[in-house]
N, C-alpha and C positions, 0 to 999 in steps of 0.2 A: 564720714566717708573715707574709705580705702585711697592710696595712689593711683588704685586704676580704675576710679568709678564705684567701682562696688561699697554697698553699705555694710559697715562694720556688725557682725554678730557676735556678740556675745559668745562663749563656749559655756554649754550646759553645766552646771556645779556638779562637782564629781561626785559620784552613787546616785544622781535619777534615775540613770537607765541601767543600774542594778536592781534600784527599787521597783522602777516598774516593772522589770524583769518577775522578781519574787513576788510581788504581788499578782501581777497574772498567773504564773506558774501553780501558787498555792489556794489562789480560785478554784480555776482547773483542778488540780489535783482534788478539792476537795469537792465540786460539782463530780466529778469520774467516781468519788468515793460516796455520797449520795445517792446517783445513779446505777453504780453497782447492790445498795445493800436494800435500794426499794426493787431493784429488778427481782434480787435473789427471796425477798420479800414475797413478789408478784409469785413468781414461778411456786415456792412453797405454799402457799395459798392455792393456786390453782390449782396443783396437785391434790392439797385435801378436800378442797373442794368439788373436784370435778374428777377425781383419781379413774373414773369409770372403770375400777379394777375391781374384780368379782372377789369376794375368799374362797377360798377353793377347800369345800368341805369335805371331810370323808368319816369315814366309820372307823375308829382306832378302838383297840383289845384292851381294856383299863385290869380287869380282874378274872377268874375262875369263883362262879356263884357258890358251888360246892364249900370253897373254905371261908366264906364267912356267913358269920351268924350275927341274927338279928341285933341291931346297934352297931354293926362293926364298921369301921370308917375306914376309906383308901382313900388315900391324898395322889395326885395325878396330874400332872402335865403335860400341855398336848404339845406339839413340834414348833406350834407357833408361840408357846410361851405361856399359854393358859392354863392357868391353876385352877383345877377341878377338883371336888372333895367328893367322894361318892360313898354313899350310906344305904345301908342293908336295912329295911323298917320292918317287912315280914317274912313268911318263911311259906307264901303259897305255890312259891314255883314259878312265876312270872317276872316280867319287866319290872310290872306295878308294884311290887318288893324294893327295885330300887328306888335312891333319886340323885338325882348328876348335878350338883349347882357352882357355881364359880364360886372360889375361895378369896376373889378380889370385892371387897366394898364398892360399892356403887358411887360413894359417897365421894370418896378421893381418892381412892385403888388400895389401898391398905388392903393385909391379908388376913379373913379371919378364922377363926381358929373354932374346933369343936370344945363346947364344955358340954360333960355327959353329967355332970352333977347338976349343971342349969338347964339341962335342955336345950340345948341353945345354941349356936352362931353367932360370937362375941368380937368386935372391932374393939384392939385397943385404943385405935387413934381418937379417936372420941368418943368411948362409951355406946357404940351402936351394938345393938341388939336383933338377930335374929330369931326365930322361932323354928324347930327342925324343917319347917317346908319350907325356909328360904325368905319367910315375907317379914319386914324392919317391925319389929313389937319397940324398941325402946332409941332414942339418939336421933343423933342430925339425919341416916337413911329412913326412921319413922315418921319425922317430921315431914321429909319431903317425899312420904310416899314411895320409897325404895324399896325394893327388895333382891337376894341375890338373884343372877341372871339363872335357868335352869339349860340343861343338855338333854336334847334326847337320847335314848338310850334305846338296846334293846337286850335282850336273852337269845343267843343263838347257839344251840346243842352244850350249853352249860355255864357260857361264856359272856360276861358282859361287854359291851361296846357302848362307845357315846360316838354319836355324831359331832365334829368339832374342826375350826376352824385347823389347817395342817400347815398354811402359810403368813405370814405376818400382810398385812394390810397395807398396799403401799410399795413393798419391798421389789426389787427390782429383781429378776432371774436372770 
């Protein structure tokens, strides 16, 4: 006991209450850091999943049918980034001449490539195989039943056009 009554306390040992200081501080900080990276989490999740945002399709001008001839390939990107390969198969005058298919693998987005010597739609990234209509004949897209996606198309006074996504999915205006 003190001179005047009072009982004697002890003084705290110096750095508790720095420690406890940092210790709370570096909780917090890391619950706020947590909190932050499941919310941002959340929110991109619910965007892909619930985006309720249409693609907004239109009719884009890929070629003039007059200059090519049966076999002849034009490679074509649409606004939104899609790689389309378009191939001339006969020479009756119609749409049905064409066929419009994505140049991206199904498989893991790789881009593939014509071989006019195989016939073919060839993926390097692992040996995938397409057949000229688009459908997987050999690799991991055959296995799993894959084949490239097709564009509709059409013939308008000489002119080809594919139907095709013009905006990215998602993308904010």
């Amino acid at each position: 006991m003190s001179a005047h009554g009072k009982p004697e306390v002890d003084p705290p040992p110096p750095g508790d209450d720095r420690r406890t200081f940092l210790s709370l501080a570096s909780t917090s900080v890391m619950a706020c850091g947590l909190g932050a990276s499941y919310g941002t989490l959340g929110v991109m999740a619910g965007r892909f999943l619930y985006s309720g945002a249409t693609t907004e399709m239109a009719w884009l001008y890929v070629a003039d049918a007059s200059k090519l001839k049966t076999g002849d390939v034009v490679k074509f990107e649409t606004p939104a980034g899609h790689k389309v390969t378009l191939t001339r198969r006969a020479d009756a005058g119609t749409a049905e001449d064409f066929l419009a298919l994505s140049s991206t693998c199904p498989h893991l987005g790789c881009q593939v490539h014509w071989e006019p010597q195989n016939n073919r739609f060839f993926c390097p990234c692992h040996n995938g195989a397409f057949d000229a209509a688009g459908k997987a004949t050999a690799g991991p897209p055959a296995d799993a039943k894959q084949s490239l996606p097709t564009y509709t198309l059409k013939l308008e006074n000489g002119l080809i056009f594919i139907q095709a996504p013009v905006s990215v999915v998602g993308a904010r205006t």
